[in-house]
N, C-alpha and C positions, 0 to 999 in steps of 0.2 A: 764291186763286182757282184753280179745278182748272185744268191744262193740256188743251186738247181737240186732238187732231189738225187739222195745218194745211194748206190745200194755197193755191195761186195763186190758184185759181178764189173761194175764202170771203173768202180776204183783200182782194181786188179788189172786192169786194160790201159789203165792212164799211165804217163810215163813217172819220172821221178821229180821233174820239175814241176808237172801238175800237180801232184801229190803234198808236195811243200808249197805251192801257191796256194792251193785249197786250205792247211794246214793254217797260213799266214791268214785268211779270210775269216776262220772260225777261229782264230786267238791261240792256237797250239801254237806252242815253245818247241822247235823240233832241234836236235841235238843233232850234230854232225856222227855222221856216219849210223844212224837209226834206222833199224829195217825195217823194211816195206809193210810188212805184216802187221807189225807194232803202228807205224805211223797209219794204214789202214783202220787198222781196230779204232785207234784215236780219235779219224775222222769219223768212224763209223757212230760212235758214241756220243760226239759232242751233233751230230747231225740227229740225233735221237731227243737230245736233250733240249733243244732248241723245237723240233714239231713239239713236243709237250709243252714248252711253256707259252706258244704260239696259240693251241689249243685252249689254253687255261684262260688265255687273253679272248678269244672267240666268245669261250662260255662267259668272261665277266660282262661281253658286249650284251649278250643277252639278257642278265641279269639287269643290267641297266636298263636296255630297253621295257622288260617288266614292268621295272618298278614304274617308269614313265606313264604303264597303260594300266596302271592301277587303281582301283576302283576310287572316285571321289569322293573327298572329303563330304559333302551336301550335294543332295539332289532339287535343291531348291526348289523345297513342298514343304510344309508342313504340315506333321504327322506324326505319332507315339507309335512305340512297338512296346510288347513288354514280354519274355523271356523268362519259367521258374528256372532258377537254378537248383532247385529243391524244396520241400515244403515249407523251409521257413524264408526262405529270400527269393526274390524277385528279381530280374536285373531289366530297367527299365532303359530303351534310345528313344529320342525326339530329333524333328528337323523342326527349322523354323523360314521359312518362305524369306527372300531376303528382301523385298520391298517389305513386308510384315515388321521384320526384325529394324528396319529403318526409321518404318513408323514408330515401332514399341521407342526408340532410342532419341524422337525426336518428342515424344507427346510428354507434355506437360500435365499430365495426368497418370502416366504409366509410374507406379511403386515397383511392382518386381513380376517375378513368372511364380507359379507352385507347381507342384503334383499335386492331385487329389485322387486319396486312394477310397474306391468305393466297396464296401463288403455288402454281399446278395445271402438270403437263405437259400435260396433256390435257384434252377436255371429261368423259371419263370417269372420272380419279384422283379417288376418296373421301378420299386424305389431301394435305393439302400438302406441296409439295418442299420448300418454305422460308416463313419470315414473320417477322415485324418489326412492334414495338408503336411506336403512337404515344402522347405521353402530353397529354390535353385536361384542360379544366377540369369542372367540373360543369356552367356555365353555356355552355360554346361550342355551339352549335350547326352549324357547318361551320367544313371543313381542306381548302388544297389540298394532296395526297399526290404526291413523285416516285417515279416506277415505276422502276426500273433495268430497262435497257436488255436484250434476250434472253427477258421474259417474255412468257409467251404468254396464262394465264388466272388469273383471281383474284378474292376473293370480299374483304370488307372486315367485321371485327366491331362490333359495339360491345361495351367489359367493363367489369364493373365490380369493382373491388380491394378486398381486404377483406386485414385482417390474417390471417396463418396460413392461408389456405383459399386456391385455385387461384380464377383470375379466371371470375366467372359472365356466360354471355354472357347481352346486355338482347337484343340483336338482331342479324339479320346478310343482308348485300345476295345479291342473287341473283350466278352466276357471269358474269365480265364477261371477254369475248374482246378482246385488244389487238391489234389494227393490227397486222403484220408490216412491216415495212419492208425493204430492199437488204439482204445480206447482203454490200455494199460499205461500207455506212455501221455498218452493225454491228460488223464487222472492222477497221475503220478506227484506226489508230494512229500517229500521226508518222514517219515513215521508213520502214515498212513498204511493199514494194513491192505494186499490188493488179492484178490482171488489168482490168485498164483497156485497152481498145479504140484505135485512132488516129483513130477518127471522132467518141467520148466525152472525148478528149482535147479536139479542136476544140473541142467545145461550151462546153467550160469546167467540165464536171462534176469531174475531177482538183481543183481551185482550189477548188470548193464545197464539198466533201467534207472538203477540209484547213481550212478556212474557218471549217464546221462545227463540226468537233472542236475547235480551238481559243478558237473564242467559247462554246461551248456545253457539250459532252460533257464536255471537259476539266475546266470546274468545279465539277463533280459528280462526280469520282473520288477 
């Protein structure tokens, strides 16, 4: 029997046999000789409990459908992004074009992929001061990179490695400016004495600094 929407006002109009047929519909146990009122509430209740979980079944459809229209995995291009997470780490994504990645996976010449991380003095220097390979899989698609501490700008590759030939770049991120920081916390080295103030002592900056270096900076040298 179809469920029809219920309210007080129908149920109070329906006769006794309705009332028990409706009751028999949504699962109530109704006991001989049980009053109207009570058997009322009963239906009222369990006809409550049933739009809620109805509702609950709606929203997981949506949910569903969501995840369905959710952004893809690869936009089949290849390309680098790169993202500070803060002045010491970088968090670097790449796509890899999929006839690209075809080729990489057939060529008997292809060894691996890297990053190459390039550091600038300036926003104006065309060549890098310094750099340092990372070495990825074919299949990675992001790396978190530590920046050593003093660099000011830097640009990140994607390469790809072939025997006997110099690495060919797939792709490479726009130039990225790092945060500057204290040129206290930069210099900062265990025993070293630093121009430290007697108002910046109070604060407790002196204790951070050492604090610092030692949970942090230190394990990275």
């Amino acid at each position: 029997m179809e469920k029809v929407a219920l309210t007080r006002q129908s149920l109070e109009s329906a006769s006794n046999a309705v009332l028990i047929s409706l009751a028999d519909d949504y699962g109530i146990d109704i006991p001989l000789n049980l009053d109207r009122v009570l058997i009322i509430g009963e239906l009222l209740e369990a006809y409550s409990e049933q739009e809620e979980e109805n509702q609950d079944d709606e929203i997981y459809e949506d949910n569903t459908e969501s995840t369905e229209n959710s952004l893809p995995f690869t936009y089949n291009e290849t390309h680098i992004a790169v993202m500070l997470r803060d002045p010491a780490w970088a968090f670097v994504y790449w796509d890899i074009r999929e006839q690209e990645l075809r080729d990489l996976q057939n060529s008997s010449n292809f060894t691996s992929l890297s990053l190459r991380v390039n550091f600038y003095d300036s926003i104006s220097s065309t060549e890098s001061s310094e750099n340092f390979d990372v070495k990825i899989s074919l299949y990675d698609r992001q790396q978190y990179i530590l920046i050593p501490s003093g660099k000011r700008y830097f640009t990140i590759e994607l390469l790809q490695n072939t025997t006997n030939l110099p690495p060919e770049r797939m792709a490479i991120t726009g130039l990225v400016r790092i945060p500057q920081g204290s040129d206290k916390v930069q210099k900062l080295q265990p025993g070293k004495q630093l121009d430290i103030t007697e108002l910046q002592k109070l604060s407790g900056m002196e204790e951070a600094l050492n604090n610092l270096y030692k949970n942090h900076v230190q394990s990275f040298s």
